[in-house]
N, C-alpha and C positions, 0 to 999 in steps of 0.2 A: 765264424768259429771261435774267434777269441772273446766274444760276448756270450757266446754259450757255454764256454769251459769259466769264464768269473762268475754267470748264475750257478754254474755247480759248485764251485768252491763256494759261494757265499750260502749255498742250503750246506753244502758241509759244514761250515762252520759255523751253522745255527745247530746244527744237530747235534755236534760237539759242545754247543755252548750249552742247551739243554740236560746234557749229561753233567756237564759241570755246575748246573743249578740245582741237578737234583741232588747233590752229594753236597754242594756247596750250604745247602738249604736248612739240612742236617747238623753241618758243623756251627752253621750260625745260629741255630733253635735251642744245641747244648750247651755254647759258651754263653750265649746270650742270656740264658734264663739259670743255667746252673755254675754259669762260670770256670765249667773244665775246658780244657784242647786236649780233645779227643783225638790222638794220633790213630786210636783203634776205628777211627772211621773206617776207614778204607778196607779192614778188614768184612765191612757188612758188604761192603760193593761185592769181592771176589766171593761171600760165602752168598750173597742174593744171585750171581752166574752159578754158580755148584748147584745150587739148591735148583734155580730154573731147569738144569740140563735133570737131576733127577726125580722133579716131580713131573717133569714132561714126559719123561720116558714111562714114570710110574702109570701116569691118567693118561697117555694118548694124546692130550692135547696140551696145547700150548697156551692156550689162555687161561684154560689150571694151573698149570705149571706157575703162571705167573701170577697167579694171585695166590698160591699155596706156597711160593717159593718169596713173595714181598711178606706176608704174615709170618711164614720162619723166621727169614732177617728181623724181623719186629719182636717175635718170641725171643731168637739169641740175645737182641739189646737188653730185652729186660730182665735177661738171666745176669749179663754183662754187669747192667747198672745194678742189682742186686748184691752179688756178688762181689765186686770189683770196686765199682766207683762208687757207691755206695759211702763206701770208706774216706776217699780223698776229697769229699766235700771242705773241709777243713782243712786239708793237708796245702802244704806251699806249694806253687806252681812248678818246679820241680820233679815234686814226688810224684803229681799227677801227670806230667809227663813219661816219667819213667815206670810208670805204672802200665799206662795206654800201650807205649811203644813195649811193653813187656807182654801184655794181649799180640802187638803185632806178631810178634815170635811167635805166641803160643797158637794162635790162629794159622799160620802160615807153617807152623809142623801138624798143625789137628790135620789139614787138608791133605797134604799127600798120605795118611794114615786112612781117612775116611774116601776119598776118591781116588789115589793110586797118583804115581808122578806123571804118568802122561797126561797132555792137553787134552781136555774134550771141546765137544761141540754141540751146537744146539741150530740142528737144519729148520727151515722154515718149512710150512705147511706149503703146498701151492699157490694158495691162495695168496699171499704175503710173500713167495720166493721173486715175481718177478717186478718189472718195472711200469711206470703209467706215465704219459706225457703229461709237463708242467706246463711245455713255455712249446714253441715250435721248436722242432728240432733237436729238445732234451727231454730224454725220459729217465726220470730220477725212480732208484730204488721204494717201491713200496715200505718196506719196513722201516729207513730211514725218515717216510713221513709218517707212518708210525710213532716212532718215537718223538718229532717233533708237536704232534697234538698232545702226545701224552704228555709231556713235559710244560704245553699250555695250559694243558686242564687241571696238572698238579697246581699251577701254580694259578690259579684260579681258587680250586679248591684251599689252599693254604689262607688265599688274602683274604676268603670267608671266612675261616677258621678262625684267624689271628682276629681280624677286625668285627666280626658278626654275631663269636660265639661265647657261650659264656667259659668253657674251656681257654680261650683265646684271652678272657679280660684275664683271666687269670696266670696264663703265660706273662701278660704284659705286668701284671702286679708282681710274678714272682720275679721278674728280670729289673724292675726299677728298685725292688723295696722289699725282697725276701721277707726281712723280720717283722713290717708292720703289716705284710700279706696274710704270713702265719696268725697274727694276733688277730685278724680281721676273720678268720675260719678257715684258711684255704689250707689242705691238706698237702704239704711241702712234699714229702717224699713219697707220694701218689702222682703229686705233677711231675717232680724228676723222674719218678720212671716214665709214665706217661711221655717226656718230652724226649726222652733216651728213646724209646721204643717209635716216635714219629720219625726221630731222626733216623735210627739207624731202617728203619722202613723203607725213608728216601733212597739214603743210600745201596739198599736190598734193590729198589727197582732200577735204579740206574745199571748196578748187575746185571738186572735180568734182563734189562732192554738191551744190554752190548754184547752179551751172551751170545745170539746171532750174528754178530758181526767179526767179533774174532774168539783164537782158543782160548778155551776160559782154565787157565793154568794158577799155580800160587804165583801167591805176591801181587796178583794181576791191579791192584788196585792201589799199588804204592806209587807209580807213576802219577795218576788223577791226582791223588792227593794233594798233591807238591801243587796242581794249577789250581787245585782247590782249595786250599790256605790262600791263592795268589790272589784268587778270587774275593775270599772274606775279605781278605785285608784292602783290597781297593775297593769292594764294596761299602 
C-alpha cells in the first residue's frame, strides 16, 4: 500500500510540475526576450479557466472549449501587450512592476463583473471523467494524464520553436542583442507581441487544463504564481 500511495503522489506531483512549466514557460519567454516581470501572468491562467468553462458551454465540447478558450488568452496578451506593456519597455523595473500588479487588480475585478462572484466548474465528458490502471493496483485519473502528455508535447513543441525555427532564432537574437537584432531586420515590436501573446497562451492552457480539477474563481492564479517565479528563478 505504501508503494502505491508514493507512485500517486509522485504522478501528482508531475502533474503539478507540468502546470508549473506551462506558466513558468511564459514568464521565462517575456523577461527573457523582453525583459519585463510580468506580475499580470497569472492573470492569463484564471482568465484561460473562465474562458474554458465558457466556451465549453458555448460549443458543447471540450476540446473547443480549449482550443477557443488558449487562443482568447493569447488574443487578451496581445491586447495587454498593446495597450499596457507596450509602454514600459523603457520604463525602470519598478514601473513595470506596478504596472503588471495594477493589470492584476484590474483583471481580478473584470471577472467577477463578466462571470458573477460565484466559483464555476468545468465537468468532464465521460469519456475523460473516469480512471485507467497505471501500475497494479493504482488507477490514476484520466484527465490528470491528460494533462501530463499535454504538458510533454508543449514542451516538445517549444524546444522545436526555440531551436528549429526561424521565429525561434529570432526570439534568441531579441533576448541576447535587441539593438543589433533590430538593425539586422527583425521587426521588435512584432516579436514582443508575438512572444507576449505565446506566453500568455501557455499560461491560458495551464487555466484551462486545471479548470477541471478545481473552482475556477478570481484571483485563482495568484497562488501558482508565487511557485512560479520560484521556479524561474531556480531554473
Amino acid at each position: 500500500m505504501t508503494g502505491i500511495l508514493a507512485a500517486e503522489q509522485l504522478l501528482n506531483g508531475l502533474q503539478l510540475g507540468i502546470l508549473l512549466f506551462l506558466v513558468s514557460a511564459g514568464l521565462t519567454l517575456v523577461f527573457g526576450v523582453m525583459r519585463i516581470v510580468n506580475l499580470a501572468h497569472a492573470s492569463f491562467y484564471m482568465l484561460g479557466a473562465y474562458f474554458a468553462v465558457t466556451f465549453t458551454n458555448w460549443t458543447g465540447s471540450l476540446l473547443a472549449g480549449i482550443v477557443l478558450a488558449t487562443a482568447a488568452a493569447a488574443a487578451a496578451g496581445v491586447a495587454v501587450e498593446r495597450v499596457v506593456v507596450a509602454r514600459l519597455y523603457r520604463r525602470e523595473p519598478l514601473d513595470q512592476l506596478l504596472a503588471t500588479f495594477g493589470l492584476v487588480l484590474f483583471f481580478d475585478a473584470l471577472a467577477p463583473l463578466l462571470w458573477g462572484h460565484a466559483g464555476l466548474t468545468l465537468p468532464l465528458p465521460p469519456g475523460l471523467s473516469g480512471s485507467v490502471p497505471v501500475l497494479p493496483g493504482l488507477a490514476y485519473p484520466i484527465w490528470r494524464l491528460v494533462i501530463l502528455a499535454s504538458g510533454v508535447a508543449v514542451a516538445v513543441l517549444l524546444a522545436i520553436l526555440v531551436a528549429r525555427t526561424r521565429a525561434g532564432m529570432w526570439m534568441r537574437a531579441g533576448a541576447s542583442d535587441p539593438d543589433t537584432a533590430e538593425a539586422m531586420g527583425v521587426n521588435l515590436p512584432l516579436l514582443f507581441t508575438g512572444v507576449f501573446a505565446l506566453g500568455a497562451a501557455l499560461a491560458g492552457l495551464a487555466g484551462v487544463l486545471t479548470a477541471p480539477l478545481m473552482t475556477v474563481r478570481t484571483g485563482m492564479g495568484n497562488d501558482i504564481l508565487v511557485l512560479a517565479f520560484v521556479v524561474v528563478v531556480v531554473g
